[in-house]
C-alpha positions in Angstrom: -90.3 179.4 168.4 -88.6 180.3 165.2 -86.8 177.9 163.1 -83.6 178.0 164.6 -80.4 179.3 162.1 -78.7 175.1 161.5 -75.6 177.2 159.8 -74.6 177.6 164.0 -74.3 174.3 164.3 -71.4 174.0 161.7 -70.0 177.0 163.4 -70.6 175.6 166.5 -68.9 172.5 165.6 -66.2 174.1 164.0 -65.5 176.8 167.1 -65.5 173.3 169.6 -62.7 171.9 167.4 -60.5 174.8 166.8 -61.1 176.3 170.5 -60.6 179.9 168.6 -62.4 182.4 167.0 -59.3 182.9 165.0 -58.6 179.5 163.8 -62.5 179.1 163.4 -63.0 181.8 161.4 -60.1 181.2 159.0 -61.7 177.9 158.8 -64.9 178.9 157.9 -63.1 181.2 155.6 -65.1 184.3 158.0 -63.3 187.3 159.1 -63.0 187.0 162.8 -65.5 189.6 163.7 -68.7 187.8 161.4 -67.2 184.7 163.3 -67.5 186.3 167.2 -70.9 187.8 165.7 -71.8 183.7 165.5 -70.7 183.1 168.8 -72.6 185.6 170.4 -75.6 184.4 168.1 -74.7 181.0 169.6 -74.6 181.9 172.9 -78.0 183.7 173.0 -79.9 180.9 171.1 -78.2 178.6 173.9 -78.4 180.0 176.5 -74.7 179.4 177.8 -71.1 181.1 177.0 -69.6 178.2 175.3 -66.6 179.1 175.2 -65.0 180.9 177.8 -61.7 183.1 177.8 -59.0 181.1 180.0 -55.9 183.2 180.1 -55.1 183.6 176.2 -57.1 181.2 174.6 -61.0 179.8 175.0 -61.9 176.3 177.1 -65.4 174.8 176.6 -68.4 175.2 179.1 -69.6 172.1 180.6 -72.6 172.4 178.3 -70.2 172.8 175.2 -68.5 169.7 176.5 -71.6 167.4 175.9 -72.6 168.9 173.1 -69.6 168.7 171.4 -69.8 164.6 169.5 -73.4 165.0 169.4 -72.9 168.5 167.1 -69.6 167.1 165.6 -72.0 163.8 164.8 -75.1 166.0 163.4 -72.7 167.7 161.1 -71.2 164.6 159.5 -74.8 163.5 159.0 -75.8 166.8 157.4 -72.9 166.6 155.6 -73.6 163.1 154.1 -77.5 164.1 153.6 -75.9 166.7 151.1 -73.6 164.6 149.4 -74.3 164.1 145.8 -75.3 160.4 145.0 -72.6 157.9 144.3 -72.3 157.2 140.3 -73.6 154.2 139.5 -71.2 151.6 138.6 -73.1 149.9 135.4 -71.1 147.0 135.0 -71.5 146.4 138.5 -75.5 147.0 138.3 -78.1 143.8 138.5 -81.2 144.6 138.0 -84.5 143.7 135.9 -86.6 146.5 134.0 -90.2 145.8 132.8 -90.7 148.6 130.0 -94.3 148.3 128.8 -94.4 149.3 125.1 -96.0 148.0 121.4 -95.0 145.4 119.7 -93.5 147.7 116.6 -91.2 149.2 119.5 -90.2 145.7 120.9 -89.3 144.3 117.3 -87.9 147.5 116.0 -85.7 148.8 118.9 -85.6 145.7 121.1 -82.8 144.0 120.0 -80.7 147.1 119.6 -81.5 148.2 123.0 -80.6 144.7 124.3 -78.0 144.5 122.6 -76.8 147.7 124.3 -77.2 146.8 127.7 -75.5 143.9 127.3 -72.4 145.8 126.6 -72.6 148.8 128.9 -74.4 146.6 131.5 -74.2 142.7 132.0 -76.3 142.8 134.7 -79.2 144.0 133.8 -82.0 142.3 132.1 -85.1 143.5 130.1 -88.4 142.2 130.5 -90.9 143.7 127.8 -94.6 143.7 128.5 -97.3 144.3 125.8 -99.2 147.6 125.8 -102.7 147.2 124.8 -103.9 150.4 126.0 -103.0 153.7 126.9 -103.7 153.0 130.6 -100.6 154.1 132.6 -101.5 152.4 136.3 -98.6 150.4 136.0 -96.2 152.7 135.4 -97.7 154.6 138.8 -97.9 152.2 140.7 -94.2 150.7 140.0 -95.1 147.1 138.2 -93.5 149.0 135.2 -90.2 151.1 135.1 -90.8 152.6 131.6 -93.5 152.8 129.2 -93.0 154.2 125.8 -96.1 156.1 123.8 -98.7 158.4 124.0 -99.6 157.9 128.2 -103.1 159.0 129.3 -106.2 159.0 128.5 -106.3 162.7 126.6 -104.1 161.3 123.5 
């Protein structure tokens, strides 16, 4: 089986709610022909009408009918997996961050960068941890959200 075309479902979604090609297309800002192209396209994958002609307008098939929250709900979902992220509200943020670096980085930028955080970020604290080698294992595996330096072995 291909991989099936998941634009149709937006159309499909969008054609159950409007209940015309018309109105879907106008919608999906389509000229009305691309948008009956779709239908057809959605009717073949399906293997069902969909929407059937009923004196000047379109009613759903049965089929459409119990599809039509489940596609209405995949959508939304879609729709949310897209979203761009939330902005992070700093003020709001609490959260400790272990940056592993040298002791001239601690002493010469510490205090600075504290000070820093403090302002833009109340809730955050910073934990320093000594770097005695050039060993970046806990920066992979996640005991360490920054390191500063030369990382790696080839330095």
């Amino acid at each position: 089986m291909s991989t099936p075309d998941l634009n149709l479902l937006v159309t499909l979604d969008v054609l159950l709610a409007e209940g015309s090609v018309a109105r879907a297309a106008k919608r999906l800002r389509l000229s009305p022909s691309a948008m009956s192209r779709a239908l057809a396209r959605l009717r073949d994958t399906m293997g069902d009408p969909l929407l059937v002609r009923a004196g000047r307008g379109l009613v759903p098939t049965p089929r459409a009918l119990e599809l039509r929250e489940r596609v209405a709900q995949l959508v939304q979902d879609a729709e949310a997996v897209l979203r761009p992220a939330a902005q992070i509200d700093l003020k709001q943020l609490v959260r400790t961050f272990t940056l592993r670096s040298s002791e001239g980085f601690a002493e010469n930028f510490g205090p600075a960068l504290i000070a820093r955080i403090a302002q833009e970020a109340p809730g955050v604290r910073l934990c320093f941890m000594q770097k005695p080698d050039k060993d970046s294992t806990p920066l992979r595996d996640g005991t360490v959200d920054l390191e500063t330096g030369v990382v790696g072995q080839d330095a």
